[in-house]
Each structure stands twice: as structure tokens, then as C-alpha cells.
C-alpha positions in Angstrom: 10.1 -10.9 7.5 7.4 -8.7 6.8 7.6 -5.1 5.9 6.3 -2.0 7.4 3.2 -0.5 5.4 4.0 2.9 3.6 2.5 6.0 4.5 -0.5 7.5 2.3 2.0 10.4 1.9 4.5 7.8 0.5 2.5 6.2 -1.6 0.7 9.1 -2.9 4.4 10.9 -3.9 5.9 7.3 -5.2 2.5 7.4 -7.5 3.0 11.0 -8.7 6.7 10.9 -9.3 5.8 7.3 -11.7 2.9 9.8 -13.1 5.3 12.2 -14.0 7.8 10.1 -15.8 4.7 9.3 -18.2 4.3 11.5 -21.6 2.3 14.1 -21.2 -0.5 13.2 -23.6 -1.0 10.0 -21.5 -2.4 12.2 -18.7 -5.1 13.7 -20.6 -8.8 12.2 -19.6 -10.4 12.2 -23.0 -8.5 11.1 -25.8 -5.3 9.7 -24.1 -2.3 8.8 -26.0 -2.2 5.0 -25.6 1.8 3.8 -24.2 3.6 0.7 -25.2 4.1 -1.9 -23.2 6.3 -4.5 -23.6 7.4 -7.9 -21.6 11.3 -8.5 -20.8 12.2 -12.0 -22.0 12.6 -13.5 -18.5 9.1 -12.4 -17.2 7.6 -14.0 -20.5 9.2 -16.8 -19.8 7.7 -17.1 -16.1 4.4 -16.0 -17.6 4.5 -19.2 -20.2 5.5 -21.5 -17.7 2.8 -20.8 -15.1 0.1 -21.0 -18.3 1.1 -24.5 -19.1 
């Protein structure tokens, strides 16, 4: 089953709320604050079976 495309207007509000949820120093276009990013355990485990 395939699913219907979103709207620009839905995209573009899903985008802002995720934007949002960000600290505020990340938004800044010089000098950003960098964010961590880390893996969950099961997606690391995909990622090290697909490199093998």
C-alpha cells in the first residue's frame, strides 16, 4: 500500500515543529552550537550487519 504524499504545508510545519524542539544556539547560522547524536543499540546493530 502506498501512501498519500504530504502537503508542502505539512511538511513545512512537521519541519518547523522538529526545528523548534532543537536548542536554540543550534539555529544560529555562524557559529552553531554543534548537537549530539547518538545511535540506539538496535539500529547499530542493523548498521553493522549491513557493513559486513
Amino acid at each position: 500500500m502506498l501512501k498519500e504524499n504530504e502537503s508542502l504545508d505539512t511538511i513545512r510545519q512537521r519541519v518547523q515543529t522538529s526545528l523548534k524542539s532543537l536548542p536554540e544556539d543550534t539555529h544560529k547560522i555562524t557559529k552553531p552550537s554543534p548537537i549530539q547524536v547518538n545511535i540506539s543499540q538496535p539500529l547499530e546493530t542493523l548498521r553493522q550487519s549491513l557493513i559486513v
